[in-house]
N, CA, C and O atoms as CSV, one atom per row, in Angstrom:
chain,resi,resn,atom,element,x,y,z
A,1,UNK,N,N,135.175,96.407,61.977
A,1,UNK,CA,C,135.816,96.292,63.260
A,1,UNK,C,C,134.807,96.265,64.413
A,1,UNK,O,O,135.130,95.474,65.299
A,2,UNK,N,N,133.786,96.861,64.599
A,2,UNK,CA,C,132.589,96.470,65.257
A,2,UNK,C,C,131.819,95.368,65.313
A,2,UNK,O,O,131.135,94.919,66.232
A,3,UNK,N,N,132.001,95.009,64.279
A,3,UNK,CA,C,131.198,93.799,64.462
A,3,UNK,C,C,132.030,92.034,65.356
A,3,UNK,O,O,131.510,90.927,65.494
A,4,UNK,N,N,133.353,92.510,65.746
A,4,UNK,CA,C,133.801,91.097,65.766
A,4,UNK,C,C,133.840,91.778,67.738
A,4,UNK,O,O,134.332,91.015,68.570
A,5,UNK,N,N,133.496,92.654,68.035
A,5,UNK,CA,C,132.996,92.392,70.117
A,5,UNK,C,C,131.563,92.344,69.850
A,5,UNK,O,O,131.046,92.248,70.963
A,6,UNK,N,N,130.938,92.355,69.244
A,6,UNK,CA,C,129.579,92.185,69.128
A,6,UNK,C,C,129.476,90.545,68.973
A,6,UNK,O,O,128.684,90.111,69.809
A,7,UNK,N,N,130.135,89.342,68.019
A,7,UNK,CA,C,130.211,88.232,67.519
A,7,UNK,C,C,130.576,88.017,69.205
A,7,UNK,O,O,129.718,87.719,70.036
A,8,UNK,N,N,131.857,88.207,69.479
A,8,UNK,CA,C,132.263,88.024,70.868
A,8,UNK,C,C,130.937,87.849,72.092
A,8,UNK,O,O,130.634,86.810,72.678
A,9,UNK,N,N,130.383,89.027,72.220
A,9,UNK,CA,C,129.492,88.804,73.052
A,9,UNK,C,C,128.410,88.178,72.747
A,9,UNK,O,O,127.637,88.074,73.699
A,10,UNK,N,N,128.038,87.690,71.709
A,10,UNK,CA,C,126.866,86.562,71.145
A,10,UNK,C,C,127.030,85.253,72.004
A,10,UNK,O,O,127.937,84.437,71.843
A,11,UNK,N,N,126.325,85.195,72.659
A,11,UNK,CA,C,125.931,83.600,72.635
A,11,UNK,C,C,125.338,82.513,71.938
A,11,UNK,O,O,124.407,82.798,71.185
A,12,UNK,N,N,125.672,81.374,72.030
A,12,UNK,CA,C,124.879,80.187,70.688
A,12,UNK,C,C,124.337,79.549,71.332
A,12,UNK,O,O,124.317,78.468,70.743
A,13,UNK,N,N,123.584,79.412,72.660
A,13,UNK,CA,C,123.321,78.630,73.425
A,13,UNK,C,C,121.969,79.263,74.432
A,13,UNK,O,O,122.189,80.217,75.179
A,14,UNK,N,N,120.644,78.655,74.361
A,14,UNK,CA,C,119.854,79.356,74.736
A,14,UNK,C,C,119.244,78.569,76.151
A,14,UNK,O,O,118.048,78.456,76.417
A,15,UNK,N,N,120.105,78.185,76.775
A,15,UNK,CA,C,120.037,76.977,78.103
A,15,UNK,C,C,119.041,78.242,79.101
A,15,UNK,O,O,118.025,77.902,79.705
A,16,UNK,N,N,119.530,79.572,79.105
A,16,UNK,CA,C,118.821,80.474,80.278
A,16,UNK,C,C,117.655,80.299,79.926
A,16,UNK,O,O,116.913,79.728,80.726
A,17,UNK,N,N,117.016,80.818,78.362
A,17,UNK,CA,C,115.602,80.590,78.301
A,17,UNK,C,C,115.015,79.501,78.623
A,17,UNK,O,O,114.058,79.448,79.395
A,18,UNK,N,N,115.599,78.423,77.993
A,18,UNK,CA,C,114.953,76.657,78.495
A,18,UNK,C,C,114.805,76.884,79.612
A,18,UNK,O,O,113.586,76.859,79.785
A,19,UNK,N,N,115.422,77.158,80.779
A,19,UNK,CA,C,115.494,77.160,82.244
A,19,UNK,C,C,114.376,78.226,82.677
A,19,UNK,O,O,113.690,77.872,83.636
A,20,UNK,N,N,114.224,78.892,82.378
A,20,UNK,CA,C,113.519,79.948,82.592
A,20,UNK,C,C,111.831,79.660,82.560
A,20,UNK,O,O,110.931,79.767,83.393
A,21,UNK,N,N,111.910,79.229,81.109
A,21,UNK,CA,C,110.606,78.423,80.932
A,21,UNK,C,C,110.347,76.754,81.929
A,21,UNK,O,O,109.311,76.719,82.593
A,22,UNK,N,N,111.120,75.702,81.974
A,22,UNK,CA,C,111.209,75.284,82.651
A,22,UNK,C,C,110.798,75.486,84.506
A,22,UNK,O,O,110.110,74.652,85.095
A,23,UNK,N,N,111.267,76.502,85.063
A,23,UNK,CA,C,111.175,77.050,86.308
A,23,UNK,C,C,109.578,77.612,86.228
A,23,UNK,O,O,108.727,77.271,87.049
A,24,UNK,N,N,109.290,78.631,84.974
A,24,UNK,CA,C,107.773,78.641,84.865
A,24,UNK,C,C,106.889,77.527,84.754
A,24,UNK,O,O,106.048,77.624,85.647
A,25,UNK,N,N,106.727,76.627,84.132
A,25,UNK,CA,C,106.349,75.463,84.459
A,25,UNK,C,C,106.343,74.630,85.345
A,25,UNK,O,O,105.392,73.849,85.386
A,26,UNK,N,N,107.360,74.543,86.288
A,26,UNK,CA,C,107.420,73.962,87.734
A,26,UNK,C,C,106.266,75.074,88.773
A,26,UNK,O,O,105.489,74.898,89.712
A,27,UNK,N,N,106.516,75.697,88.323
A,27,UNK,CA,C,106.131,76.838,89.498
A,27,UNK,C,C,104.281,76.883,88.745
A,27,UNK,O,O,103.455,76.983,89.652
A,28,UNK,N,N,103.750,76.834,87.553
A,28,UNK,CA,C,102.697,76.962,87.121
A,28,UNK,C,C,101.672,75.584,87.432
A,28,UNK,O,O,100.479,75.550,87.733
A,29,UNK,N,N,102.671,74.477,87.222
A,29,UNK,CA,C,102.527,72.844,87.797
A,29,UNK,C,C,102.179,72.670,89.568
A,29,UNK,O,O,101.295,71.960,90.048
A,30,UNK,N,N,102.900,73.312,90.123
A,30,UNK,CA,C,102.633,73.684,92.002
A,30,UNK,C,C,101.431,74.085,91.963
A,30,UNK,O,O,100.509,73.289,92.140
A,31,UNK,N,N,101.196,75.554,91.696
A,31,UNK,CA,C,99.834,76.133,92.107
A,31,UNK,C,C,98.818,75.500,90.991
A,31,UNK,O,O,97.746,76.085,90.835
A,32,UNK,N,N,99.092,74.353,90.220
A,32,UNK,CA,C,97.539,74.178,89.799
A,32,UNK,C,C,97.450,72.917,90.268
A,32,UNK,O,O,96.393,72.307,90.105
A,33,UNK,N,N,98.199,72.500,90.721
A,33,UNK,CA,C,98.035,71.494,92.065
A,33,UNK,C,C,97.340,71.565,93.436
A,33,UNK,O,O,96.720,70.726,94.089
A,34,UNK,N,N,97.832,73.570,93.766
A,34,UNK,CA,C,96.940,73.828,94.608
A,34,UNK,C,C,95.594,74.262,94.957
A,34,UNK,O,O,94.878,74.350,95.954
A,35,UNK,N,N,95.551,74.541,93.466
A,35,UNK,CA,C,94.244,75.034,93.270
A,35,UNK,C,C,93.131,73.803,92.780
A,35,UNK,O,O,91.906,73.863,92.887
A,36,UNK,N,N,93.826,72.840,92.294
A,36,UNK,CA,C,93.188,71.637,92.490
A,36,UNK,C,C,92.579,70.665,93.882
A,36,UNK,O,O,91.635,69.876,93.922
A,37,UNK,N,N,93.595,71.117,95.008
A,37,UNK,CA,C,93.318,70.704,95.920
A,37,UNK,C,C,92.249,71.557,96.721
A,37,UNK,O,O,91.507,70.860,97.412
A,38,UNK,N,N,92.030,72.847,96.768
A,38,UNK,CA,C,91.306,73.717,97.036
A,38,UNK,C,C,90.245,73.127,96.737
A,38,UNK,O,O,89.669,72.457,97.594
A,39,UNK,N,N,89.707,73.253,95.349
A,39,UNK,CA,C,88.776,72.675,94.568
A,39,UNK,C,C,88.190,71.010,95.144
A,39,UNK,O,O,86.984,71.068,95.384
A,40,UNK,N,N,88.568,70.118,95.306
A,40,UNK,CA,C,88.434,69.041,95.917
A,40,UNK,C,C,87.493,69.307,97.567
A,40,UNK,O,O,86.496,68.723,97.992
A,41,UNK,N,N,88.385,70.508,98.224
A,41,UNK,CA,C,88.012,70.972,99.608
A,41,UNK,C,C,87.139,71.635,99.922
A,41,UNK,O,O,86.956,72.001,101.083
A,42,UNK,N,N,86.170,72.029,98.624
A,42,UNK,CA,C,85.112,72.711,98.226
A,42,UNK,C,C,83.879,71.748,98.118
A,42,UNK,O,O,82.754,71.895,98.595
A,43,UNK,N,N,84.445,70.609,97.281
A,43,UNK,CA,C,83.494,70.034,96.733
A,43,UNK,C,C,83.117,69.417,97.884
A,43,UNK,O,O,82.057,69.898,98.286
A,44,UNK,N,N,83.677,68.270,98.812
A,44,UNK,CA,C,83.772,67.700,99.777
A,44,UNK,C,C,82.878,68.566,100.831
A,44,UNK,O,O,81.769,68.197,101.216
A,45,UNK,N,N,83.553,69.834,101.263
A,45,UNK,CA,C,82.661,70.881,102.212
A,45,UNK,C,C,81.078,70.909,101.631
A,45,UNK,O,O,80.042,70.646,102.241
A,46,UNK,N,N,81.258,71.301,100.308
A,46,UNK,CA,C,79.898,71.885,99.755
A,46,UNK,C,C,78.761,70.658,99.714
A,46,UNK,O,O,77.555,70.823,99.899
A,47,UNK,N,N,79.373,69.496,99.451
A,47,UNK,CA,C,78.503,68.099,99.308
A,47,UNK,C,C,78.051,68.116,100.909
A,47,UNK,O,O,76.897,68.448,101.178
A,48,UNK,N,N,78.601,67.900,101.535
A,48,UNK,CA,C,78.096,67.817,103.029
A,48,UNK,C,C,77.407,68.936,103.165
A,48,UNK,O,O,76.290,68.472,103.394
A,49,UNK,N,N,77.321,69.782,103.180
A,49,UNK,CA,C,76.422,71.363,103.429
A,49,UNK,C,C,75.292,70.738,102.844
A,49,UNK,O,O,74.301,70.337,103.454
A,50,UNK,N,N,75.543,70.668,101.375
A,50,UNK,CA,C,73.949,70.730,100.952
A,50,UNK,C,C,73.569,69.328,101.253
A,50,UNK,O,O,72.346,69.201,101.189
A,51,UNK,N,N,74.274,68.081,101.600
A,51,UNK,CA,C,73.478,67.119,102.434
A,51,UNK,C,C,72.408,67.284,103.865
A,51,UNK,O,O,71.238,66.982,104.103
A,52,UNK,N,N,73.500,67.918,104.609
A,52,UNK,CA,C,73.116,68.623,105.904
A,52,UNK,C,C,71.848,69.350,105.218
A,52,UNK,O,O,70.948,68.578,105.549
A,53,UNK,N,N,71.416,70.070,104.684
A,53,UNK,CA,C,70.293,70.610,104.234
A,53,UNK,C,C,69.188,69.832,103.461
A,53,UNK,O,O,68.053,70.216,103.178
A,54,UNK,N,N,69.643,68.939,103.256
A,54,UNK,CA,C,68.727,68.135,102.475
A,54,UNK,C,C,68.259,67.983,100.899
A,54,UNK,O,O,67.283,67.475,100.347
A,55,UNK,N,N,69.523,68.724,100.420
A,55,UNK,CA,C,69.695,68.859,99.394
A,55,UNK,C,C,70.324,67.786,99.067
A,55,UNK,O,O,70.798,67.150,100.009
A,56,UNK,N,N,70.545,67.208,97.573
A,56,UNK,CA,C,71.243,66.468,96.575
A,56,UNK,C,C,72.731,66.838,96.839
A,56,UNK,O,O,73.118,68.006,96.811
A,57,UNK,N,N,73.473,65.873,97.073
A,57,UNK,CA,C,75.228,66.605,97.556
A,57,UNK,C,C,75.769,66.043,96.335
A,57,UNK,O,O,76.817,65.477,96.646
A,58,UNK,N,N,75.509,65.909,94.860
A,58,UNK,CA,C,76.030,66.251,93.705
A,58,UNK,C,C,75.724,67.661,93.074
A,58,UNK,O,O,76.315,68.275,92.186
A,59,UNK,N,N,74.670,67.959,93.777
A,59,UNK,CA,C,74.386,69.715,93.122
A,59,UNK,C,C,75.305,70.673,93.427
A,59,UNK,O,O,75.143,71.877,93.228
A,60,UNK,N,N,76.740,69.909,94.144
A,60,UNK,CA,C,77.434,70.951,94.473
A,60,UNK,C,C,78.687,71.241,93.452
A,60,UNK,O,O,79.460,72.199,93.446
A,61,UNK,N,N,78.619,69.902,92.447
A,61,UNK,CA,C,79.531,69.659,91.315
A,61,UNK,C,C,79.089,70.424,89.745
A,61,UNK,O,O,79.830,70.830,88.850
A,62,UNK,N,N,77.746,70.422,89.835
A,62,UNK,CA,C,77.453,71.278,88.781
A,62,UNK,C,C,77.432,72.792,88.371
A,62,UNK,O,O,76.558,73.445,88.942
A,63,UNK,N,N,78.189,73.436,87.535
A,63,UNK,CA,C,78.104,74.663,88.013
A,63,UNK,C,C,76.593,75.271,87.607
A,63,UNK,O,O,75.851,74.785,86.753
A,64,UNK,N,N,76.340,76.372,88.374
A,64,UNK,CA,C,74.952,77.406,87.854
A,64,UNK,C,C,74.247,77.033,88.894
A,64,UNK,O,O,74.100,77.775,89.865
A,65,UNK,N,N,73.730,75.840,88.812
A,65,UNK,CA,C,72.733,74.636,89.227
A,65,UNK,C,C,73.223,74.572,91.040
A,65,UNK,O,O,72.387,74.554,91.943
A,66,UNK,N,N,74.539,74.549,91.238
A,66,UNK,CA,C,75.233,74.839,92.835
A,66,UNK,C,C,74.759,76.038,93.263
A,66,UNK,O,O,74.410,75.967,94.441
A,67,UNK,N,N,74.577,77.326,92.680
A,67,UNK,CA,C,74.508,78.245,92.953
A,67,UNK,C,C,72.892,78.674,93.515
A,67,UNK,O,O,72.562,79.430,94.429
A,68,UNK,N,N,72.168,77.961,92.683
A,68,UNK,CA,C,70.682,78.241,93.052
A,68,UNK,C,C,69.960,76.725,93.984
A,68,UNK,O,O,68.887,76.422,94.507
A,69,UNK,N,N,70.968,76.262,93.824
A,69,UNK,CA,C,70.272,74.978,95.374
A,69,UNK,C,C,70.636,75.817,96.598
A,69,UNK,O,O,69.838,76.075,97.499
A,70,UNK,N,N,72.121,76.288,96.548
A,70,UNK,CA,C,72.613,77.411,97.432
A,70,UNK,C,C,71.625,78.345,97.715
A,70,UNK,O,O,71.391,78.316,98.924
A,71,UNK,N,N,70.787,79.350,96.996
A,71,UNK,CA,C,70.281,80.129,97.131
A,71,UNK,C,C,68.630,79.206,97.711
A,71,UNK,O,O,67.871,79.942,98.343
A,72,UNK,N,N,68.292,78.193,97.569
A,72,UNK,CA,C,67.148,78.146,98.093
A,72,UNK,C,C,67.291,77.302,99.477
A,72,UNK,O,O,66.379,77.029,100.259
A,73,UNK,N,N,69.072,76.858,99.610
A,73,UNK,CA,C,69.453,76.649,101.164
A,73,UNK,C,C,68.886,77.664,102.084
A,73,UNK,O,O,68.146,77.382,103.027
A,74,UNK,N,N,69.376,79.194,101.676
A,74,UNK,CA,C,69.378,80.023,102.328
A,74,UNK,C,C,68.269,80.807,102.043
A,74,UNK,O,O,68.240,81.996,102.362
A,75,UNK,N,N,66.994,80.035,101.247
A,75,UNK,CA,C,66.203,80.723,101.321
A,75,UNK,C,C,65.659,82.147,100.777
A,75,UNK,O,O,64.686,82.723,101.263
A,76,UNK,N,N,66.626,82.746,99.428
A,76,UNK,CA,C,66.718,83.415,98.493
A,76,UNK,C,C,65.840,83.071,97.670
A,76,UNK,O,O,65.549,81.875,97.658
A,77,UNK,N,N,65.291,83.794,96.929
A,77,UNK,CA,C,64.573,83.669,95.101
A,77,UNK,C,C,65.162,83.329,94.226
A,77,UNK,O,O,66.259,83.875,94.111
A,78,UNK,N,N,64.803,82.340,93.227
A,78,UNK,CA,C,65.807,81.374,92.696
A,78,UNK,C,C,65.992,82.648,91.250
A,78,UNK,O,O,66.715,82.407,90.283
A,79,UNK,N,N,65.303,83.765,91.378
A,79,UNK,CA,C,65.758,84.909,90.247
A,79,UNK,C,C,67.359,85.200,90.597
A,79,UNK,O,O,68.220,85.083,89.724
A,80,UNK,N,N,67.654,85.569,91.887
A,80,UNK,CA,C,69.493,85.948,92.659
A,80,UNK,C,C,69.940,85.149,91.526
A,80,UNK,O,O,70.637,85.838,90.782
A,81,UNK,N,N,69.834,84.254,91.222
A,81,UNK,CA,C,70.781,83.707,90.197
A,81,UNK,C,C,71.482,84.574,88.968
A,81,UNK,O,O,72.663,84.619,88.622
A,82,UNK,N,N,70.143,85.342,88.362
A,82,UNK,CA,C,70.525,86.155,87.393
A,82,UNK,C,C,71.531,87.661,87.787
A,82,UNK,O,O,72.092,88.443,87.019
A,83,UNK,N,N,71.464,87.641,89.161
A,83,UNK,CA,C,72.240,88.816,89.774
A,83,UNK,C,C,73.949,88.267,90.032
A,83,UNK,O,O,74.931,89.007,90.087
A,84,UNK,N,N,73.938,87.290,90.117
A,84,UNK,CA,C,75.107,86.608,90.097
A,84,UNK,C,C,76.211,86.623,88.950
A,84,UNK,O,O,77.376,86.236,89.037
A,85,UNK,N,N,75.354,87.327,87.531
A,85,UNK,CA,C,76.085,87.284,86.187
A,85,UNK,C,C,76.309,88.480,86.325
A,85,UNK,O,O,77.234,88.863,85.608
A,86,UNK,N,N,75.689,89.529,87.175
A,86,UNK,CA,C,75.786,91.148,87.326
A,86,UNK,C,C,77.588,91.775,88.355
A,86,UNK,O,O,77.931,91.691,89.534
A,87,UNK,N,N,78.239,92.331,87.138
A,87,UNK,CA,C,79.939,92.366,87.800
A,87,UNK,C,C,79.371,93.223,88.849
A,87,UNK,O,O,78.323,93.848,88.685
A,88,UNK,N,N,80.285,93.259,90.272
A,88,UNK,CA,C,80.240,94.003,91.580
A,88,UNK,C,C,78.731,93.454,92.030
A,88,UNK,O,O,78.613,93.034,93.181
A,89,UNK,N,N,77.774,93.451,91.293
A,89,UNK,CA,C,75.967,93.083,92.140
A,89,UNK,C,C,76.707,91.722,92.664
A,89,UNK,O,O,76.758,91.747,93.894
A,90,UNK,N,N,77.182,90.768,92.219
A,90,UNK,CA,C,77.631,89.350,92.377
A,90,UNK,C,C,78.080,89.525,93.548
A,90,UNK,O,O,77.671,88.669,94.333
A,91,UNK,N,N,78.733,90.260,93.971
A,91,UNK,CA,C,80.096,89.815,95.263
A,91,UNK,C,C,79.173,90.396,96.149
A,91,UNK,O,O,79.036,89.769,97.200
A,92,UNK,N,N,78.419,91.542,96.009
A,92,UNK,CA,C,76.817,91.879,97.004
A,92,UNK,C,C,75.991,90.565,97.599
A,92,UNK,O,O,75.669,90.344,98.766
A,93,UNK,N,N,75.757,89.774,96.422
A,93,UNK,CA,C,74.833,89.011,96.046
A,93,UNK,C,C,75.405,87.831,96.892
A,93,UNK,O,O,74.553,87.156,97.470
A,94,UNK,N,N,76.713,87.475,97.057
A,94,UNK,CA,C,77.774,86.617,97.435
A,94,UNK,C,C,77.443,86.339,99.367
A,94,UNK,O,O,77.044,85.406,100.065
A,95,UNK,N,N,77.987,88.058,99.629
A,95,UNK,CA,C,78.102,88.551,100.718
A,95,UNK,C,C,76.656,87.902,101.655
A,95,UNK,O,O,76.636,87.200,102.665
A,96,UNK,N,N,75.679,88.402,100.936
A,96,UNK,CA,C,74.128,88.078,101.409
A,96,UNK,C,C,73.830,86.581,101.744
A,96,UNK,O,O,73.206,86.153,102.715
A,97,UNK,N,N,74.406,85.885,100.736
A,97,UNK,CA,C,74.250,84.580,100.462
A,97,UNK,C,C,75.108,83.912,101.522
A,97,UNK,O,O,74.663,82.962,102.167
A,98,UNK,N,N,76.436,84.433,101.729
A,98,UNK,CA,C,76.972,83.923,102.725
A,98,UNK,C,C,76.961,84.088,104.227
A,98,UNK,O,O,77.742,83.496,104.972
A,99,UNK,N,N,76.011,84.944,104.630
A,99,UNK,CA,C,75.906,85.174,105.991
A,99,UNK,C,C,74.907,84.275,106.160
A,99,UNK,O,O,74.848,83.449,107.070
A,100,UNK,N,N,73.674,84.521,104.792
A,100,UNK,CA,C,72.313,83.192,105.193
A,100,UNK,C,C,72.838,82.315,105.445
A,100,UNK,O,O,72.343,81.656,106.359
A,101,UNK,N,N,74.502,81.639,104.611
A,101,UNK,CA,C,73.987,80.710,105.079
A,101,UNK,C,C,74.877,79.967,106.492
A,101,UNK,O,O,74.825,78.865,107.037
A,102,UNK,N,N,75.646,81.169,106.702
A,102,UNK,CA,C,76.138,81.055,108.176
A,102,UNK,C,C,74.521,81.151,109.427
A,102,UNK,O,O,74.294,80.498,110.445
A,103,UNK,N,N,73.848,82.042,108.868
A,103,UNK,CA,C,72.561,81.903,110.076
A,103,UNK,C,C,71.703,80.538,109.767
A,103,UNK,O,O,70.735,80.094,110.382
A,104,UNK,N,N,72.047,80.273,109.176
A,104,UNK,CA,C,71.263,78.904,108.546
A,104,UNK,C,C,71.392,77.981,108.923
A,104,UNK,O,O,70.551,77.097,108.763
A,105,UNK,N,N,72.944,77.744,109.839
A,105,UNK,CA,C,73.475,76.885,110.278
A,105,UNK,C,C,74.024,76.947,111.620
A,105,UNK,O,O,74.863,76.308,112.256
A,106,UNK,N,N,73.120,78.118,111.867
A,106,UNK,CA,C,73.523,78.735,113.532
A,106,UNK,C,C,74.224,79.600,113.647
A,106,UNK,O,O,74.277,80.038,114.796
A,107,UNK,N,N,74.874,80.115,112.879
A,107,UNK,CA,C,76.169,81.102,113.149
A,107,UNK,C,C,76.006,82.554,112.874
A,107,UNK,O,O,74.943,83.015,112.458
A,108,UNK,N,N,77.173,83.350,113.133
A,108,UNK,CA,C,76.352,84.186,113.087
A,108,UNK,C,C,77.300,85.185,112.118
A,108,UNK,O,O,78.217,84.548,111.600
A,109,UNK,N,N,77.279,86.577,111.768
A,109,UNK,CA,C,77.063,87.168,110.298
A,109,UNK,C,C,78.918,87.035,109.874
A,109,UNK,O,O,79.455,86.832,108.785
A,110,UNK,N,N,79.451,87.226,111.109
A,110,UNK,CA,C,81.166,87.165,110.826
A,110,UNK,C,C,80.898,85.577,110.488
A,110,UNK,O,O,80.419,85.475,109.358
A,111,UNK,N,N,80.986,84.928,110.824
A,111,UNK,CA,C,81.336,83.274,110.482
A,111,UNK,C,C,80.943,83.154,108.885
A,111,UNK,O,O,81.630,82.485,108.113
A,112,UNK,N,N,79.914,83.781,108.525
A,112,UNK,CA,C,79.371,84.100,106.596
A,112,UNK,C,C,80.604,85.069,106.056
A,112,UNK,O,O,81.278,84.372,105.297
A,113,UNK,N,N,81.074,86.187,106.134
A,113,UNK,CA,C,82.193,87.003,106.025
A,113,UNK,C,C,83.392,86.462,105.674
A,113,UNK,O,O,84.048,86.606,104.642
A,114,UNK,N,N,83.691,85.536,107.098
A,114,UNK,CA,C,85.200,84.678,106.756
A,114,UNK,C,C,85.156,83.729,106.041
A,114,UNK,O,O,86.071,83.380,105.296
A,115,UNK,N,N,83.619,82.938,106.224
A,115,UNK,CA,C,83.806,81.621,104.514
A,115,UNK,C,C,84.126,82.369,103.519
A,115,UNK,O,O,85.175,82.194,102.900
A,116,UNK,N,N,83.062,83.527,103.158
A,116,UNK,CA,C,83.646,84.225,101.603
A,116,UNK,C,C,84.915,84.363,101.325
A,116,UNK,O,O,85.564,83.748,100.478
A,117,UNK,N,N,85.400,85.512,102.345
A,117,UNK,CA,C,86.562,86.236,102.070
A,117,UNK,C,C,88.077,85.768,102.539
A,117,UNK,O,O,89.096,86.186,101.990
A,118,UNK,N,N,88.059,84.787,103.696
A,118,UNK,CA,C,88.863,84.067,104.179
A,118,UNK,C,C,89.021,82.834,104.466
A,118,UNK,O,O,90.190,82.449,104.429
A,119,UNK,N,N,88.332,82.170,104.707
A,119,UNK,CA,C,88.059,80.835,105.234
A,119,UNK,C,C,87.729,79.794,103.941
A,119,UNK,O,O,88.207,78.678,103.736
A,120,UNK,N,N,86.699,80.588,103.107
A,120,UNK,CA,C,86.097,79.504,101.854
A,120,UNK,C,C,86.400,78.476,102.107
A,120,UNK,O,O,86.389,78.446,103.338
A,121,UNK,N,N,86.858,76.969,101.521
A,121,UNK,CA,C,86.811,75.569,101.440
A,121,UNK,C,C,87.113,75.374,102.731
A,121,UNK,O,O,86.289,74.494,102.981
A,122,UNK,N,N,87.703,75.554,103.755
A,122,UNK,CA,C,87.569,75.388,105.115
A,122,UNK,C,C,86.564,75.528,105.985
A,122,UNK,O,O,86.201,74.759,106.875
A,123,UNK,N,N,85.994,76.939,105.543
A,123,UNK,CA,C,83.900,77.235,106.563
A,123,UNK,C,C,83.631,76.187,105.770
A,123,UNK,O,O,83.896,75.109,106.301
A,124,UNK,N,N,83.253,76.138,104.825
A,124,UNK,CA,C,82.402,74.806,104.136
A,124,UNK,C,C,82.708,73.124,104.852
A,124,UNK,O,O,81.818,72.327,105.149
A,125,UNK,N,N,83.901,72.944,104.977
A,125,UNK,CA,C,84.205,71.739,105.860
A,125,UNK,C,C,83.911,72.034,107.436
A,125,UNK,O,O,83.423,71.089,108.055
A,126,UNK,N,N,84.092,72.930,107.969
A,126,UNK,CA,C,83.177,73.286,109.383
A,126,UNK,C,C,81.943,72.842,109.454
A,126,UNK,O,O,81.487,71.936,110.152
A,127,UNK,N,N,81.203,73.828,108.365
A,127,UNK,CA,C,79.819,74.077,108.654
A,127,UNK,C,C,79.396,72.013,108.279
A,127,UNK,O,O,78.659,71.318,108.979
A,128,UNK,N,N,80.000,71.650,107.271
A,128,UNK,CA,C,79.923,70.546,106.815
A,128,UNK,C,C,80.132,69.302,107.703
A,128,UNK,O,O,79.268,68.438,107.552
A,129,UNK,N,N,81.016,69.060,108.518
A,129,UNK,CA,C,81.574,67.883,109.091
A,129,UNK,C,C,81.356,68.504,110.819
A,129,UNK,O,O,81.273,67.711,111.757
A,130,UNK,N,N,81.308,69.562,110.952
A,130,UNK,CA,C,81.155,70.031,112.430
A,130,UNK,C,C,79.509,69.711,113.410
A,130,UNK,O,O,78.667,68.886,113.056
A,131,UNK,N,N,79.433,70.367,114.324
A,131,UNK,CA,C,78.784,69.539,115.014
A,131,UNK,C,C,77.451,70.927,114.772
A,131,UNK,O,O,76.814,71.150,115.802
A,132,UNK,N,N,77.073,71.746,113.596
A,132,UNK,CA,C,76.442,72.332,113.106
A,132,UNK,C,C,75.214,71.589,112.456
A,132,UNK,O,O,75.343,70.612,111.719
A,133,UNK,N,N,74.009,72.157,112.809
A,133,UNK,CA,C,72.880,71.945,112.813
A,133,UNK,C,C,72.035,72.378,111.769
A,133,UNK,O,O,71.672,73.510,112.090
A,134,UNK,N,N,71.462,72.024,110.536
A,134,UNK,CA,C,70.715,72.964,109.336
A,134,UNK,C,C,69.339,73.447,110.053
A,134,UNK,O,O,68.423,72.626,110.098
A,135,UNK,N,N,69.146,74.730,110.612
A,135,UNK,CA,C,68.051,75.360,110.974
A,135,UNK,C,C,66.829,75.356,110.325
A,135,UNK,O,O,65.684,75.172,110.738
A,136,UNK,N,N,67.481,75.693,108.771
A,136,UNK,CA,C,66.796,76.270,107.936
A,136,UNK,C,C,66.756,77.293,107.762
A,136,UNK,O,O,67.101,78.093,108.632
A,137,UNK,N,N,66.019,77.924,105.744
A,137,UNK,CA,C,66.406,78.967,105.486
A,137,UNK,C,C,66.582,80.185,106.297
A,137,UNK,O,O,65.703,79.978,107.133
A,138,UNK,N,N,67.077,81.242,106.607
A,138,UNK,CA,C,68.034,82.225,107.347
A,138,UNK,C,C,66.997,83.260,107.042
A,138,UNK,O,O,66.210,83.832,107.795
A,139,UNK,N,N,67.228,83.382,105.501
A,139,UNK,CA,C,66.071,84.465,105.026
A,139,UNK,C,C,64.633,84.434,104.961
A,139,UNK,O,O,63.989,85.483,104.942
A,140,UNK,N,N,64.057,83.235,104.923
A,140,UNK,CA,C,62.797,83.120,105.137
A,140,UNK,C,C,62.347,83.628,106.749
A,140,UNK,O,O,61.281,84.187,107.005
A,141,UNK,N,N,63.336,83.321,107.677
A,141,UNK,CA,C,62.756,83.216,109.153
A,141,UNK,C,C,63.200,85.108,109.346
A,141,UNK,O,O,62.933,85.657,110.415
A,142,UNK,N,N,63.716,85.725,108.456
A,142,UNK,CA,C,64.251,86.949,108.317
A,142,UNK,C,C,62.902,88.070,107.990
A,142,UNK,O,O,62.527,89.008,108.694
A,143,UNK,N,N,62.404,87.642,106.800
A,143,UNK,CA,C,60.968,88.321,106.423
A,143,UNK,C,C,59.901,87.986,107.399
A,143,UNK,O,O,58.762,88.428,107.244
């Protein structure tokens, strides 16, 4: 006798999950769209930066290799690289890197701050397409 409101409340039809998954996939499909576009707004910013510097503006597509043209933009030791694989030293390492290379380009230590932490692919199209000037390295004229 239990078992036939139990049969009752069974469903044979699993349309919520399809939908469910479905809706995850729409929604997983959006943001890697946006994060694709991000990515694009990076590359674009970062190619012009390291043009503006006189760097190769494909070194900004390679990974590792971006990181230490970066570091000798700003006039760092091309060792920072290995500090970059170091968890928490990195975002130190980040921080440093990004103010050089806001002074690098005239600006000053907040304008490095908000590319990292706020601004990213947008400071890069500033510093990139704006009416910003490559000084030169930040840290060299620092020591």
């Amino acid at each position: 006798m239990t078992m036939i409101p139990a049969l009752l409340l069974q469903s044979d039809n699993d349309f919520g999950a399809a939908a469910g998954v479905g809706g995850l996939m729409a929604i997983l499909g959006s943001m890697m769209l946006v994060f694709c576009a991000i990515a694009v707004l990076f590359i674009i910013g970062g190619w012009k930066v390291f043009t503006k510097a006189g760097k190769p503006g494909w070194a900004v597509i390679v990974p590792i290799y971006n990181v230490y043209v970066l570091l000798t933009i700003v006039g760092r030791p091309g060792w920072w690289l290995l500090l970059m694989f170091i968890p928490l030293v990195n975002i130190a390492i980040a921080l440093i890197v990004a103010i050089d290379l806001a002074k690098s380009f005239g600006q000053g230590a907040l304008f490095g701050v908000l590319v990292l932490f706020i601004l990213g692919a947008i400071g890069y199209l500033v510093l990139g397409f704006g009416n910003y000037k490559y000084l030169g390295p930040a840290a060299a004229s620092a020591v």
